[in-house]
C-alpha positions in Angstrom: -5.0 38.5 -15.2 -7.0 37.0 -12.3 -5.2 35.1 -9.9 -5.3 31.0 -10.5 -6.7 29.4 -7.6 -4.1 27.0 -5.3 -5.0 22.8 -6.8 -3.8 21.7 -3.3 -5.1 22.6 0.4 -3.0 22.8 3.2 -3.0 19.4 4.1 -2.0 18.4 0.7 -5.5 17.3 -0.8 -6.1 18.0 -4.4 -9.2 20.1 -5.2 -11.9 19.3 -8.2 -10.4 20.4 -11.5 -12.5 23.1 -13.2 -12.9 23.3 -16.9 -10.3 26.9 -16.9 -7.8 24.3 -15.2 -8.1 21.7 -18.3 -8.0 24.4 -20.4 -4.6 25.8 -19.0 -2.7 22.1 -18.9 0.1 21.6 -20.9 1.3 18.4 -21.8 4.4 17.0 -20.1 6.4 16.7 -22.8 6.1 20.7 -23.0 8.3 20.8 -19.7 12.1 21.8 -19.6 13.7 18.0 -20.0 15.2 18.4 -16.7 11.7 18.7 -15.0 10.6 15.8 -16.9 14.0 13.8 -15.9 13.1 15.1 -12.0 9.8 14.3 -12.2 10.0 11.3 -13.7 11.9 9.2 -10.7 9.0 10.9 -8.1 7.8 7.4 -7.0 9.6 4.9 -8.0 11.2 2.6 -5.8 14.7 1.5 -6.1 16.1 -1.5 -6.4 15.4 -3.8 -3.3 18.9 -4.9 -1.4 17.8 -7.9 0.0 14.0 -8.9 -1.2 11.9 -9.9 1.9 9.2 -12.1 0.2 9.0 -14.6 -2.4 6.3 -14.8 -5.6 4.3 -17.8 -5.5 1.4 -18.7 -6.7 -1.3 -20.3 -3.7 -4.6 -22.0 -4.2 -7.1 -20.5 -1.3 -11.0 -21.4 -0.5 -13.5 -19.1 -2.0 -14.5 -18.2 1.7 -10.8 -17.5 2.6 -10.0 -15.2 -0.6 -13.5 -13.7 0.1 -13.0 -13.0 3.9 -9.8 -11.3 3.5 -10.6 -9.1 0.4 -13.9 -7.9 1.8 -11.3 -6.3 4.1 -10.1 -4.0 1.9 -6.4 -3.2 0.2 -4.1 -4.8 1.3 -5.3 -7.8 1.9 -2.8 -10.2 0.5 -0.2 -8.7 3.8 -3.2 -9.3 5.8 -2.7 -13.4 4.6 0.6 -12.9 5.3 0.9 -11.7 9.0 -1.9 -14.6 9.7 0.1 -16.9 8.1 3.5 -15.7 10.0 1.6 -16.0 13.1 0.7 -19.1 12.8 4.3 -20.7 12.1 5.4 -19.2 14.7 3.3 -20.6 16.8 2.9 -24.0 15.2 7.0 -24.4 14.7 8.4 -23.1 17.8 12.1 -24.5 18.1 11.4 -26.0 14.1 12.5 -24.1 11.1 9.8 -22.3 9.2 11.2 -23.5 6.0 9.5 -26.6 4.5 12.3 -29.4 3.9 14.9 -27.7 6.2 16.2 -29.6 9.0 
């Protein structure tokens, strides 16, 4: 038997899948369950201790929702860091809380 060719490089990156490769795959649910249990978590994020941001839903300009998602993922922690900048340089010595004294 011919031996199978490495699917990652050395710096991790995951080569084109040929059609032998397909053709060996095995569906996960063939795996020993303790593979699938360990394999299963890879990813995931736990719980968060103390969440750091807050869902809201914001109304933006078509040019200002434009401008930052021409820039690419990650663009709503782009809106963000502008917006942190500019409270802290707007409310120096104020709270950065609406309504807080």
């Amino acid at each position: 038997m011919a031996k199978r060719k490495a699917l990652t490089d050395a710096a991790g990156e995951v080569r084109e899948l040929t059609s032998a490769d397909l053709a060996n795959a095995r569906p996960f649910s063939g795996l020993p369950k303790r593979l699938q249990a360990k394999l299963h978590k890879v990813g995931k994020r736990g719980p968060q201790i103390a969440p750091t941001k807050k869902l809201v839903s914001l109304r933006l300009s078509a040019a200002v929702l434009a401008h930052y998602k021409a820039t690419g993922p990650g663009w709503q922690t782009r809106i963000d860091e502008t917006l942190k900048r500019a409270v802290g340089r707007g409310r120096r010595g104020k709270s950065a809380t609406a309504g807080e004294p």
